[in-house]
NULUM-216007 format. One record per residue: z, x, y of N, C-alpha, C in turn. Coordinates in pm, whole numbers, padded with zeros to 5 digits, always signed. Atoms other than C-alpha are relative to their C-alpha. Last residue first. Example, Ala and Ser with C-alpha at 12.3 -4.5 7.8 and 13.67 -1.06 7.14 Angstrom:
-00006-00082-00119+00714+01367-00106+00073-00077+00109/+00000+00089-00119+00780+01230-00450+00000+00090+00120/
//
This chain:
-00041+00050-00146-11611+24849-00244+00164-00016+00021/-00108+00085+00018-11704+25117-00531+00040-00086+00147/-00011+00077-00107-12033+25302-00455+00171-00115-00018/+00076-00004-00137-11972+25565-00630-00022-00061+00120/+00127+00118-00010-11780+25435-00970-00054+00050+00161/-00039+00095-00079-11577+25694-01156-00083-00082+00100/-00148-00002-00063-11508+25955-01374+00004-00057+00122/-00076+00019+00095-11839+25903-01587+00161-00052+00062/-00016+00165+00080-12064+25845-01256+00133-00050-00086/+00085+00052+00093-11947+26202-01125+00000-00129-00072/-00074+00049+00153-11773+26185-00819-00157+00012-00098/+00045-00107+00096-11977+26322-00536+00062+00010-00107/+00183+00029+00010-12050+25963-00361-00005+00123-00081/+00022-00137+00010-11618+25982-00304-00143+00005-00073/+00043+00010-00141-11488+25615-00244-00156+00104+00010/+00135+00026+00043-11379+25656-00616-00118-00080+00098/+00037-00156+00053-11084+25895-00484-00160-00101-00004/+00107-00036-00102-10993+25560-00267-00079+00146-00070/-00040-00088-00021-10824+25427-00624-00121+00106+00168/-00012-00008-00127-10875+25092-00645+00092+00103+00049/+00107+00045-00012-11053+25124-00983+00009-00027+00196/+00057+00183+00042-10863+25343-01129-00066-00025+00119/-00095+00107-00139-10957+25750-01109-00004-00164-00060/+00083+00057-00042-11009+25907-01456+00024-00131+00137/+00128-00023-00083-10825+26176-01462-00101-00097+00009/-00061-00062-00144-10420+26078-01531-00143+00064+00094/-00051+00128-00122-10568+25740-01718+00030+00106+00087/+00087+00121-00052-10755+25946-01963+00016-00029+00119/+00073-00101-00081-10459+26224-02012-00126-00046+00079/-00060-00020-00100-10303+25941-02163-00028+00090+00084/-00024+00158-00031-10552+25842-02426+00076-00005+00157/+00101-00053-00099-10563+26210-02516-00038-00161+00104/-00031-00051-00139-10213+26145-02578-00106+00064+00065/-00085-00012-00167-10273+25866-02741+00024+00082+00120/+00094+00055-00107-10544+26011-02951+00074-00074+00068/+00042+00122+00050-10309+26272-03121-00121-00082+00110/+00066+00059-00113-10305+26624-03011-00009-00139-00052/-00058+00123-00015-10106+26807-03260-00014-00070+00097/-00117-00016-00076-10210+27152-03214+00049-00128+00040/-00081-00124+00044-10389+27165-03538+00118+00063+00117/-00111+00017+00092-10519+26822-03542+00094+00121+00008/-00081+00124-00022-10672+26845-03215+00131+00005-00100/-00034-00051-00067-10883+27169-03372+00138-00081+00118/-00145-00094+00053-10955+26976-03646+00086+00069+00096/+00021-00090+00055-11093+26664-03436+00068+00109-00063/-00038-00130-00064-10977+26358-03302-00099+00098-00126/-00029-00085+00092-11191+26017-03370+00028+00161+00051/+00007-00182-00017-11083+25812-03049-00022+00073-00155/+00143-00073-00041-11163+25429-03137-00020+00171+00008/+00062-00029+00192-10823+25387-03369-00126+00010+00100/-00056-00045+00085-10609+25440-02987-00085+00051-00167/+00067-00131+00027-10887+25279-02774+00079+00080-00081/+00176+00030+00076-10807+24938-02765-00047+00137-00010/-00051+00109+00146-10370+24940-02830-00190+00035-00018/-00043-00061+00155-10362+25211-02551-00037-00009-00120/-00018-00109+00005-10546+25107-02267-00024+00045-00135/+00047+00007+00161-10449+24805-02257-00044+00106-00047/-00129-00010+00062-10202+24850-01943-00033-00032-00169/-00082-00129+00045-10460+25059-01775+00095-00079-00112/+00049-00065+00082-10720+24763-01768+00075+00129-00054/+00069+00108+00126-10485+24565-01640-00029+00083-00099/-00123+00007+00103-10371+24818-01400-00001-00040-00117/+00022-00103+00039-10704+24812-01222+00128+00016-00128/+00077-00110-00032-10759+24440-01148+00064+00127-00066/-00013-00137+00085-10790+24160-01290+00020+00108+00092/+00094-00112-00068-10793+23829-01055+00050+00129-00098/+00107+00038+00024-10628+23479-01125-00137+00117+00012/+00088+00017-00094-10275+23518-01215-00171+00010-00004/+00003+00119-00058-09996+23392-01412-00142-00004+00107/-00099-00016-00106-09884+23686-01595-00047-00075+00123/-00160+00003+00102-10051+23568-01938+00128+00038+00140/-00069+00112+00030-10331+23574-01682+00087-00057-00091/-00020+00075-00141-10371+23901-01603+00022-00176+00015/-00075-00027-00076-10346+23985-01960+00047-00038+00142/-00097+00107+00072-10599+23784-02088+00181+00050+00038/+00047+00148-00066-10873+23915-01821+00165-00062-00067/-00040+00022-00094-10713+24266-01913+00021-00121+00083/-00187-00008-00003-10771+24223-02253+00082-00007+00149/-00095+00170+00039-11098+24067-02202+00182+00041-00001/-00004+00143-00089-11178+24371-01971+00021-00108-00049/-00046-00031-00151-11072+24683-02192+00006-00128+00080/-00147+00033+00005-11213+24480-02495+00065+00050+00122/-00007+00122+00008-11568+24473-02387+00119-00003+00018/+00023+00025-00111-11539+24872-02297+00030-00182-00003/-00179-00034-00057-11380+24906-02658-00021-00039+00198/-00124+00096+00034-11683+24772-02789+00113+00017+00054/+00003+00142-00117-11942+24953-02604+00088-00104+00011/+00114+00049-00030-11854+25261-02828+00032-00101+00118/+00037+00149+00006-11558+25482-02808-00126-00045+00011/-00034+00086-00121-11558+25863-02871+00005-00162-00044/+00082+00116-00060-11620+26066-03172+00043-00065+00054/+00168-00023+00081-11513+26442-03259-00099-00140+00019/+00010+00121+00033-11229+26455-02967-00169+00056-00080/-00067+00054+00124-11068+26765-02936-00037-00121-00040/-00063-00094+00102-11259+27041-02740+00086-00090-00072/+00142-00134+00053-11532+26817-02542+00064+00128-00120/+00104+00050+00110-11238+26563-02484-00102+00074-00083/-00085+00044+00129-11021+26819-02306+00011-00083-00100/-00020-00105+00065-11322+26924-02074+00117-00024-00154/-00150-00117-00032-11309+26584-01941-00055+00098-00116/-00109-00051+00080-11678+26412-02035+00085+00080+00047/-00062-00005-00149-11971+26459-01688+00197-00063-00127/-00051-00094-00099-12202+26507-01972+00127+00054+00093/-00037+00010-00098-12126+26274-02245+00042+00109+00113/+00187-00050-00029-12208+26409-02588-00015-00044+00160/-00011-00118+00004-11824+26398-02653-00155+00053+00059/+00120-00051+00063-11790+26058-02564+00011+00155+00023/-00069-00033+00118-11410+25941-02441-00098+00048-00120/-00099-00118+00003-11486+25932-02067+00018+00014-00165/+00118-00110+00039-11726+25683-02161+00057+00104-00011/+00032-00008+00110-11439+25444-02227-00079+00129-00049/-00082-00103+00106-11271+25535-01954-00008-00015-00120/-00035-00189-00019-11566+25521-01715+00118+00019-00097/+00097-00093+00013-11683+25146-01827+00026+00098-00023/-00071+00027+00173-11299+24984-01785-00136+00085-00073/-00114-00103+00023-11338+25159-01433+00023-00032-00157/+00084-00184-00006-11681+25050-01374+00152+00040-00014/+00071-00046+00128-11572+24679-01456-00051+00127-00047/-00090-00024+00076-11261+24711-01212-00096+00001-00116/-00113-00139+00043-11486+24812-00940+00056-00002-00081/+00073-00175+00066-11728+24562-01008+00055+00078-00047/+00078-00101-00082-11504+24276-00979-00057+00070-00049/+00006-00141-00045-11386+24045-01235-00094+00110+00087/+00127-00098-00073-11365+23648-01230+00071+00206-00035/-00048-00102-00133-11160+23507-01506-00082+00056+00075/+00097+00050-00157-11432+23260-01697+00090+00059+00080/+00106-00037-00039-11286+23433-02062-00105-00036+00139/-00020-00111-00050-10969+23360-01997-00106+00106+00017/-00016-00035-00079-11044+23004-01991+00039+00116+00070/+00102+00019-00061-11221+22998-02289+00016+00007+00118/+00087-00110+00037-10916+23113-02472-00150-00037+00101/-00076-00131-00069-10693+22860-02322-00053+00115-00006/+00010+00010-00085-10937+22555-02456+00030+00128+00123/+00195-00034-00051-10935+22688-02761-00029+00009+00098/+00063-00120+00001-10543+22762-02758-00161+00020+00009/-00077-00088-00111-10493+22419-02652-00039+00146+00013/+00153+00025-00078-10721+22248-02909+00029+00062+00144/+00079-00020+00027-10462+22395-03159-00134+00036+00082/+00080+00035+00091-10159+22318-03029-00123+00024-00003/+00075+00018+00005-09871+22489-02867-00117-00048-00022/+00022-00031-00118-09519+22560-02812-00133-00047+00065/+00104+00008-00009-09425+22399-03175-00102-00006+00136/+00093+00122-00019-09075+22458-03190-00144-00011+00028/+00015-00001-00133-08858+22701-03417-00135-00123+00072/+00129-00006-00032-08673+22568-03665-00083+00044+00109/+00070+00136-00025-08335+22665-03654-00139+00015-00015/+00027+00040-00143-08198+23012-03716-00106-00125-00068/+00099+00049-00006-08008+23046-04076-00042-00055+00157/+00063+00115+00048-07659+23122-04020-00139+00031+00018/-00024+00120-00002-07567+23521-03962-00070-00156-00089/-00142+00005+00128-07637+23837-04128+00071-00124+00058/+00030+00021+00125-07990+23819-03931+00106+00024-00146/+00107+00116-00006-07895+23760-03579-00039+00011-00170/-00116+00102-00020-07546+24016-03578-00083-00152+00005/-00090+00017+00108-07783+24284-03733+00111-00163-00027/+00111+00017+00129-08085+24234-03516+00106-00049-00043/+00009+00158-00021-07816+24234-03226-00114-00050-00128/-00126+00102-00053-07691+24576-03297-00032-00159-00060/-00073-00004+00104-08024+24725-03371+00065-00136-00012/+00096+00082+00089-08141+24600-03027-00020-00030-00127/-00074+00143-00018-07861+24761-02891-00099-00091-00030/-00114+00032+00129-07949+25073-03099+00042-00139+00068/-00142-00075-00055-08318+25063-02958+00093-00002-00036/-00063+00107-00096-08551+24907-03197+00064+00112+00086/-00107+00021+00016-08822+25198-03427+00073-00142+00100/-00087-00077-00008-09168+25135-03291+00138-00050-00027/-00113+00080+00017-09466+24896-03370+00107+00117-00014/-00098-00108+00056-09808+25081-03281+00163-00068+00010/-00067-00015-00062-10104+24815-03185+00161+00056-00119/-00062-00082+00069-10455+24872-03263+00149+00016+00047/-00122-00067-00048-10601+24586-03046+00064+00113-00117/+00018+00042-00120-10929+24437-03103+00097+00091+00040/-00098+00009-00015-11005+24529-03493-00005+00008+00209/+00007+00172-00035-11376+24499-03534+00162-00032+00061/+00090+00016-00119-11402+24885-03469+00047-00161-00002/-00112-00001-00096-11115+24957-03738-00107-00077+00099/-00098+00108+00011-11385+24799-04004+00084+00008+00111/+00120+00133-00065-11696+25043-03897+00113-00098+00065/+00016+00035-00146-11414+25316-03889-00075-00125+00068/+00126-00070+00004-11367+25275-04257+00008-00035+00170/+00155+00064+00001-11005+25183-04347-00116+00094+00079/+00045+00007-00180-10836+25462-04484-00068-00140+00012/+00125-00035-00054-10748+25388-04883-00040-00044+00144/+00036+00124-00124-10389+25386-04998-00179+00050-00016/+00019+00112+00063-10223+25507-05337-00063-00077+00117/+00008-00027+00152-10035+25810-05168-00036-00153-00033/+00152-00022+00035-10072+25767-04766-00023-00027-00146/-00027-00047+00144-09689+25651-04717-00165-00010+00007/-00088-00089+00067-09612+25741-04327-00054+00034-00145/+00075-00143-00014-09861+25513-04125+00066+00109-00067/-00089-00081-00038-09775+25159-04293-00066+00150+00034/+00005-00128+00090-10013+24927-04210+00107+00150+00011/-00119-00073+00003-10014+24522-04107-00042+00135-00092/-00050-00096+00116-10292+24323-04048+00059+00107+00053/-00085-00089-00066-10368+24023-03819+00069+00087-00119/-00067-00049+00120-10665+23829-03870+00127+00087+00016/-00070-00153-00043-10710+23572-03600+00043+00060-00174/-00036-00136+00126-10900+23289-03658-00010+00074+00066/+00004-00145-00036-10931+22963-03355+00012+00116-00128/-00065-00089-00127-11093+22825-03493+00111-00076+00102/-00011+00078-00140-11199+22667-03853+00044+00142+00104/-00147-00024-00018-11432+22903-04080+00073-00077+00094/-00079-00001-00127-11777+22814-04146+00182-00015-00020/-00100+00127+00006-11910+22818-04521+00062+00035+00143/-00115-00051-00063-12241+23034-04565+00092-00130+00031/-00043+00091-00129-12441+22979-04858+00125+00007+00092/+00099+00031-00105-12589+23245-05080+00026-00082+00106/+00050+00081+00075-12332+23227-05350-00160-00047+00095/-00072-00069+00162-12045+23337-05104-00177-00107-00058/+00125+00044+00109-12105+23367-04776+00035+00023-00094/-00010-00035+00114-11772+23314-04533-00143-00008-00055/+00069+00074+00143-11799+23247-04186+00041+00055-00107/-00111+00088+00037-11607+23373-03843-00052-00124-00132/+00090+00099-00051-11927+23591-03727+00098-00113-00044/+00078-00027-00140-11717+23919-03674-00092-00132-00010/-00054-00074-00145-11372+23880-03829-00136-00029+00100/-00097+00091-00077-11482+23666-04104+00033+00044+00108/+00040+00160-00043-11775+23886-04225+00046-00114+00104/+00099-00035-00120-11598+24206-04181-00071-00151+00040/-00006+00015-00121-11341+24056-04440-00085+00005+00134/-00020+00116-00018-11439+24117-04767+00050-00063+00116/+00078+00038-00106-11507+24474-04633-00012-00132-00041/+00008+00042-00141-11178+24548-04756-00094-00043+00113/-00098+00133-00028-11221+24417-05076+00016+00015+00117/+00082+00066+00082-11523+24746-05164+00087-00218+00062/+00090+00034-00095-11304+24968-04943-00105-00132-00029/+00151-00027-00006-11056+24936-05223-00114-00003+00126/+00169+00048+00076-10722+24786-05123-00072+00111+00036/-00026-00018+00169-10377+24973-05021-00118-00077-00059/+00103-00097+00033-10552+24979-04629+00055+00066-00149/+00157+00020+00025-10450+24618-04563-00049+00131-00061/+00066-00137+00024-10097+24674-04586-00111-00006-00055/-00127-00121-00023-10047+24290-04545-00047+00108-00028/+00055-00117+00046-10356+24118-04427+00120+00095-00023/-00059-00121-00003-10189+23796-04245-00037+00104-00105/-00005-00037+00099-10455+23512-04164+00078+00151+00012/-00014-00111+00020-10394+23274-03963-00003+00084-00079/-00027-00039-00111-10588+22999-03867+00017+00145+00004/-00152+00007-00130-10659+22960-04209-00062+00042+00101/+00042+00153-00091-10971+22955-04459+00124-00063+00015/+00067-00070-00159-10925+23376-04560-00032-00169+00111/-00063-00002-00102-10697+23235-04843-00038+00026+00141/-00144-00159-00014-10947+23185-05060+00023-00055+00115/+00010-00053-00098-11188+22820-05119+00131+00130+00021/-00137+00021-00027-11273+22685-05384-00002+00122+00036/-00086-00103-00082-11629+22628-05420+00091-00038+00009/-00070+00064-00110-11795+22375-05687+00046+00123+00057/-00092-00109-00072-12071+22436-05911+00062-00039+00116/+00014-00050-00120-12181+22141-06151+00083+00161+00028/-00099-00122-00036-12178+22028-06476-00047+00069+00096/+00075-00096-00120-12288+21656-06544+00127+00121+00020/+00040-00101+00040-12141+21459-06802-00085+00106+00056/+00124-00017-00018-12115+21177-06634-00070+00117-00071/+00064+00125-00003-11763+21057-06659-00174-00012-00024/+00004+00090+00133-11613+21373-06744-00076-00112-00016/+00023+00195-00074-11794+21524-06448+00040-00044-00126/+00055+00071+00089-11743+21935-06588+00058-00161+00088/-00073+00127+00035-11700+22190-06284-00032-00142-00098/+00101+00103+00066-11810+22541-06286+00120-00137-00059/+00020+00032+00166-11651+22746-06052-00084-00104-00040/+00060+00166+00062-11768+22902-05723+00077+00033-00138/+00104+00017+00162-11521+23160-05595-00046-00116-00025/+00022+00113+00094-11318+23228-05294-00074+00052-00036/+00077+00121-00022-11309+23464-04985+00038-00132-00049/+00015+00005-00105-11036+23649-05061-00020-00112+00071/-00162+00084-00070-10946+23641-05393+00032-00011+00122/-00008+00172+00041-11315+23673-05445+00094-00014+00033/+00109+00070-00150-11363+24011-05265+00050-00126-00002/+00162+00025-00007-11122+24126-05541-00022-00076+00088/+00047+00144-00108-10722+24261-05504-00184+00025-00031/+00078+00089+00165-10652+24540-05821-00057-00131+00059/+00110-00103+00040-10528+24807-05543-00058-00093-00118/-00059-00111+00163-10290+24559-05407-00151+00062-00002/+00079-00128+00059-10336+24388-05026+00067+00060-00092/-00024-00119+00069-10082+24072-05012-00121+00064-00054/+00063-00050+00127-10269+23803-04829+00083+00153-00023/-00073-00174+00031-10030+23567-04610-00112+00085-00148/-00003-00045+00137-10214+23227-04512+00081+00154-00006/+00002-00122-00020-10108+23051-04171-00030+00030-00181/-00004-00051+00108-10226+22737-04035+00007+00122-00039/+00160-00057+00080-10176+22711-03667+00024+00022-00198/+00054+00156+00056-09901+22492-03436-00146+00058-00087/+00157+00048-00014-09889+22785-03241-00043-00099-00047/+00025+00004-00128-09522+22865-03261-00114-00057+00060/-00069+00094-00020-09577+22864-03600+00041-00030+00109/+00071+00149-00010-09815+23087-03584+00060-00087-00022/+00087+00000-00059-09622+23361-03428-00116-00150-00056/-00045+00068-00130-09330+23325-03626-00135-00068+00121/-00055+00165+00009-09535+23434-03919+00057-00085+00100/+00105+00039+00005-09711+23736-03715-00005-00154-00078/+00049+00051-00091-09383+23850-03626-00138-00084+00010/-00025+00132-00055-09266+23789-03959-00040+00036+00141/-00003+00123+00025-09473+24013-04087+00062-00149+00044/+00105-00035+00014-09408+24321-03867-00062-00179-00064/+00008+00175-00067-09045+24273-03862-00131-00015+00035/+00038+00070-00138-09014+24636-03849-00053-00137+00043/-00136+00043-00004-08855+24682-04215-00011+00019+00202/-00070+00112+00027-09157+24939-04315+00115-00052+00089/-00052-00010+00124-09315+25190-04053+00056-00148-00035/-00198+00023-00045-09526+25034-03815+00071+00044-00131/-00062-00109+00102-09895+25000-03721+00122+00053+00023/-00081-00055-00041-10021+24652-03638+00068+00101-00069/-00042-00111+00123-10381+24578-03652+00129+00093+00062/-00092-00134-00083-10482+24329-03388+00021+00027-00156/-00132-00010+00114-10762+24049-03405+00052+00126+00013/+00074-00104+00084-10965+23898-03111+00107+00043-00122/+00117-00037+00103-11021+23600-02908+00022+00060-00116/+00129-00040-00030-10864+23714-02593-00096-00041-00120/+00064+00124-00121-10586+23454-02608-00093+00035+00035/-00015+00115+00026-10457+23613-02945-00091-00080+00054/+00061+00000+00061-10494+23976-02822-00040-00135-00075/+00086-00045-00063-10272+23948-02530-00124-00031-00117/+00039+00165-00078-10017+23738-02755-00176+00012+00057/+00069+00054+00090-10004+24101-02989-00071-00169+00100/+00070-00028+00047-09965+24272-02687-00102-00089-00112/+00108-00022-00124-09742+24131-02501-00090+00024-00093/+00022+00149-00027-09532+24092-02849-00082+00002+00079/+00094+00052+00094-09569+24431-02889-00051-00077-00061/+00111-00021-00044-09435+24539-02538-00109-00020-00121/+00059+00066-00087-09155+24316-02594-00112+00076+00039/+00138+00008+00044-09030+24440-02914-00084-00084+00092/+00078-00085-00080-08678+24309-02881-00178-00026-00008/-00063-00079-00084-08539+24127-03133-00078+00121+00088/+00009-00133-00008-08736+23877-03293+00064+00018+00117/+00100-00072+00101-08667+23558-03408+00003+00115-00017/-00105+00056+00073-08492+23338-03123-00005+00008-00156/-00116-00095-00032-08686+23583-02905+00114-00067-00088/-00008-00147+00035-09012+23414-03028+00128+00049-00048/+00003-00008+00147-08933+23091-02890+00066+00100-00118/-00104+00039+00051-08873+23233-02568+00028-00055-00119/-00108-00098+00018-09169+23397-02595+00144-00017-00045/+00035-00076+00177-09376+23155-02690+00127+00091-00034/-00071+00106+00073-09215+22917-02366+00005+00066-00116/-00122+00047-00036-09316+23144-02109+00119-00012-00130/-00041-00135+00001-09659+23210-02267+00162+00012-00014/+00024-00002+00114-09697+22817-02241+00042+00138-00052/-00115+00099+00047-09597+22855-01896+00004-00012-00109/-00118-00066-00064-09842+23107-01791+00120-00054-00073/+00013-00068+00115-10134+22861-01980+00162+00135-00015/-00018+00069+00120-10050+22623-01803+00039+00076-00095/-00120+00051-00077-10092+22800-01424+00084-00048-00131/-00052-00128+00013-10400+22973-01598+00152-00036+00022/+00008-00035+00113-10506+22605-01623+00079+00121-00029/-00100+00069+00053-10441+22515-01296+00039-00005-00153/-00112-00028-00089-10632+22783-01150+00145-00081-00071/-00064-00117+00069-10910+22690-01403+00112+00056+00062/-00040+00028+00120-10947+22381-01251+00079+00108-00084/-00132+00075-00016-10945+22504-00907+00041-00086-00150/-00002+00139-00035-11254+22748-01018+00143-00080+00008/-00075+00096+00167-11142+23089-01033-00041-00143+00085/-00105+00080+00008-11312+23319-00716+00014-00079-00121/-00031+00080+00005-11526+23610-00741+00075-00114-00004/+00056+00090+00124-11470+23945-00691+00006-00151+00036/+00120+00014+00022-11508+24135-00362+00005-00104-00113/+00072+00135-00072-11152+24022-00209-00136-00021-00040/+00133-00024+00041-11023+24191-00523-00072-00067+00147/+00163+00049+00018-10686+24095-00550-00101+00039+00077/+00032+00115-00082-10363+24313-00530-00141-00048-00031/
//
């Protein structure tokens, strides 16, 4: 329920969220005339969309992985590029490259830029982590200040940009990790699972049929800007910011008041970043479901996707098969939420939960 402490949504923005709900609505249904199932990774991926930020989806092959992320901008009314990651990909085929251009008329020889695939809306990163570290940080740039430099001069990117890359977790041979710096920029880390069999089923009886129609253009451009800015002016309470706070911190090992079951399997925690994300995701969440106030759940129901590649486990983790989900989930069963009366309690420790909470 809402917050009576937090702030209120301006009546504009009320009607906006009201828009934006509907628009959602409409993606989906879209969507679904596409993909089968896969509704908590649709949520997800959308979630990540309207916050801003970019998702990294991990999925064995022949999970519809790509085309969700094709569908997806088409739906959006957004330019989309597709970059096949190979082990022989360069920065340049990225970015771009100056060439040298001859003026028949004038005889003048200049340098001109032409521009890589990274100058889209969308940009799809297939098995991003089969490149070189060296190509994969051709990217960092774009993700975090949305430019290109090439040649000394920086070239602005249009917006909205989303990168959205795809990785298989099974075939390691011929890959290279990305570098934790790189996961960090990533917003959502989100895990694409087998279908159910009646989800099978209907795959089968949707893609051995006719050709599906065009799908329709739910959205446009200045829409999603607009929609993104408004999820960022959601009000949020204290309490729910000290709860997206505590389960981040919760996840530091050097962190006093740390669960015991971090302190023996986790080798590096989240930074400040995953705290950010916690609350835009939630902000963008809570209003993807129509309403005007965050609160505790929110932040539980992202959880997963933003702290998942933040947790580095340790050997001792590895060896009794502790992944960082399920320390991820052990999170949420000790760290009180946010309108939980436990965090009433003045002898809580800070980490696990907020003191004065109203």
């Amino acid at each position: 329920m809402a917050d009576p402490t937090a702030p209120e949504a301006r009546p504009d923005d009320l009607a906006a969220i009201r828009k934006l709900k509907d628009a959602y609505d409409r993606i989906r249904a879209e969507m679904a005339k596409v993909i089968v199932g896969q509704d908590r990774v649709l949520e997800e991926l959308l979630t990540a969309l309207f916050s801003r930020g970019h998702a990294l989806l991990v999925g064995v092959p022949g999970l519809a992985k790509t085309l969700m992320v094709k569908t997806v901008s088409q739906c959006f009314n957004l330019s989309f590029n597709r970059i096949q990651f190979t082990p022989d990909l360069m920065p340049s085929d990225i970015t771009g490259t100056e060439v040298i251009y001859d003026d028949k008329s004038t005889g003048e020889r200049t340098l001109r830029f032409i521009k890589g695939p990274v100058f889209a809306n969308v940009i799809l990163a297939d098995e991003i982590n089969r490149t070189p570290p060296k190509t994969q940080a051709a990217l960092l740039e774009s993700m975090q200040e949305l430019q290109v430099t090439v040649g000394g001069r920086k070239y602005p990117l249009d917006q909205p940009f989303f990168v959205l890359a795809t990785q298989n977790p099974i075939e390691q041979e011929g890959t290279y990790p990305l570098p934790e710096a790189q996961l960090d920029r990533f917003m959502f880390n989100i895990f694409v699972d087998y279908p159910t069999e009646a989800e099978e089923i209907e795959i089968l009886r949707l893609t051995t049929a006719a050709p599906v129609a065009a799908l329709a253009q739910v959205i446009s451009r200045e829409e999603i800007l607009l929609l993104q800015e408004i999820v960022r002016r959601v009000p949020v309470a204290d309490a729910v910011l000290r709860y997206a706070a505590s389960l981040a911190r919760a996840t530091r090992v050097k962190e006093p008041s740390a669960p015991s079951f971090v302190k023996e399997w986790v080798q590096w925690g989240a930074g400040p970043r995953a705290s950010q994300y916690l609350v835009i995701g939630a902000k963008a969440r809570a209003v993807l479901q129509g309403r005007a106030y965050v609160s505790s759940e929110d932040v539980r129901a992202v959880a997963h996707p933003v702290l998942r590649h933040r947790i580095l486990t340790n050997f001792s983790a590895e060896a009794e098969g502790i992944t960082a989900d399920r320390i991820v989930d052990k999170l949420l069963e000790v760290v009180p939420a946010a309108d939980s009366p436990v965090l009433r309690d003045a002898r809580l420790p800070p980490v696990l939960g907020a003191a004065n909470a109203k």
